[in-house]
N, C-alpha and C positions, 0 to 999 in steps of 0.2 A: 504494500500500500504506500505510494507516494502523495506528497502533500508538494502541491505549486506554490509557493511563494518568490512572487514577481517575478526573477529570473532565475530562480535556483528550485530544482525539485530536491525535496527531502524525503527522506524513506524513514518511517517507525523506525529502521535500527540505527540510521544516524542519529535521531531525534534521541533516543537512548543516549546511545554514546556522548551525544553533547550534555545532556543531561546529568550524564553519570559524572562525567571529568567538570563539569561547571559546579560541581557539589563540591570535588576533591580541589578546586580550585579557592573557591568560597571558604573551605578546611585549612588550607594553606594561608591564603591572606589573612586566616583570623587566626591562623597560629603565630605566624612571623609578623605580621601587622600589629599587633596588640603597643608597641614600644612607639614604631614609626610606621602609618601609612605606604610612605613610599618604598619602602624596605617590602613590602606585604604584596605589592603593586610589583616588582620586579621579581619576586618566586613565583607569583600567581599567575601573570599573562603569560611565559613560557611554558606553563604546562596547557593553561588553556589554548593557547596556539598551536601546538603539538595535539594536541587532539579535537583540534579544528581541521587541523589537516589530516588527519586519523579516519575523522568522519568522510570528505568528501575528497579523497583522495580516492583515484581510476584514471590506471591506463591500460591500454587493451578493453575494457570495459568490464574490467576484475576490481573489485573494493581491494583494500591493503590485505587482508590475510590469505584471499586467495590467490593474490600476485606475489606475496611471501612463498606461501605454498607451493605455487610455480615455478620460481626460481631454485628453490630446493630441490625439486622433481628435476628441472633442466639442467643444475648444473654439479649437484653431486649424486644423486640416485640414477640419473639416467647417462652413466658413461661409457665412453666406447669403450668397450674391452677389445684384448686381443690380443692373442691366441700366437703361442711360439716363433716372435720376435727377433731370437738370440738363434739363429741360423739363416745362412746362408742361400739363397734361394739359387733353382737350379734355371743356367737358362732354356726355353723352350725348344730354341733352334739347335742347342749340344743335345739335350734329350731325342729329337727328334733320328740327330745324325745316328746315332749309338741305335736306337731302334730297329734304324733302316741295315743298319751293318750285321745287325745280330739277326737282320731274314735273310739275309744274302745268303744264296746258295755256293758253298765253296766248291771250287773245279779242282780234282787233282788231274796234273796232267803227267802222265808216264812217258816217256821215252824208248821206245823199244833200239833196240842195236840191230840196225840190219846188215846183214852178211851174205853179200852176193858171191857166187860160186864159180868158176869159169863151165860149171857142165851146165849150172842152171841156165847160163847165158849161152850158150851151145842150144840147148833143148830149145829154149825159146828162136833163136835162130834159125834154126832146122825147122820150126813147127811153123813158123811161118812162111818158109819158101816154097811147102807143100802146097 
């Protein structure tokens, strides 16, 4: 439930809140005030000011505890972790190479000794003149 006054909407819980600290404000200057006025007037309006701004304090369109709340949630509950740091990462294209090497199909290739004969090259000469 918000109440329009002229340019400022107020909401029952600011309206509290102001209420509450203009009381603790009023406690203050008549605690400290009793001696001197103006002594009473300088502890009093810094607390009332601080929860004037209490009251109608939003940005993002969050009041103070739930933009408290948020910054907690964003900047120490919600942090990036992560996950084995302290090693050496491999590169893609070495991994790749090493892959490719280890499907290769190996060739052996043997040599045979050949030992031509003067009859074999005889038979052969003969076999052809026929």
């Amino acid at each position: 439930m918000n109440f329009n006054i002229w340019p400022i909407t107020v909401s029952v819980i600011q309206l509290f809140i102001l209420a509450l600290w203009i009381a603790i404000s009023l406690l203050v200057f008549n605690a400290v005030g009793e001696g001197s006025r103006a002594l009473g007037f300088v502890f009093a309006i810094p607390v009332f000011i601080l929860f004037v701004i209490i009251a109608f304090f939003k940005i993002s369109e969050l009041p103070l505890i739930p933009f408290i709340a948020k910054l907690f949630q964003t900047y120490i509950f919600d942090t990036t972790k992560k996950f084995q740091v302290n090693y050496e990462k491999e590169d893609p294209t070495k991994v790749a190479i090493k892959e490719a090497e280890s499907k290769e199909k190996k060739q052996i290739i043997s040599y045979k000794k050949w030992q031509i004969d003067k009859e074999i090259v005889d038979d052969i000469e003969n076999s052809w003149l026929l």
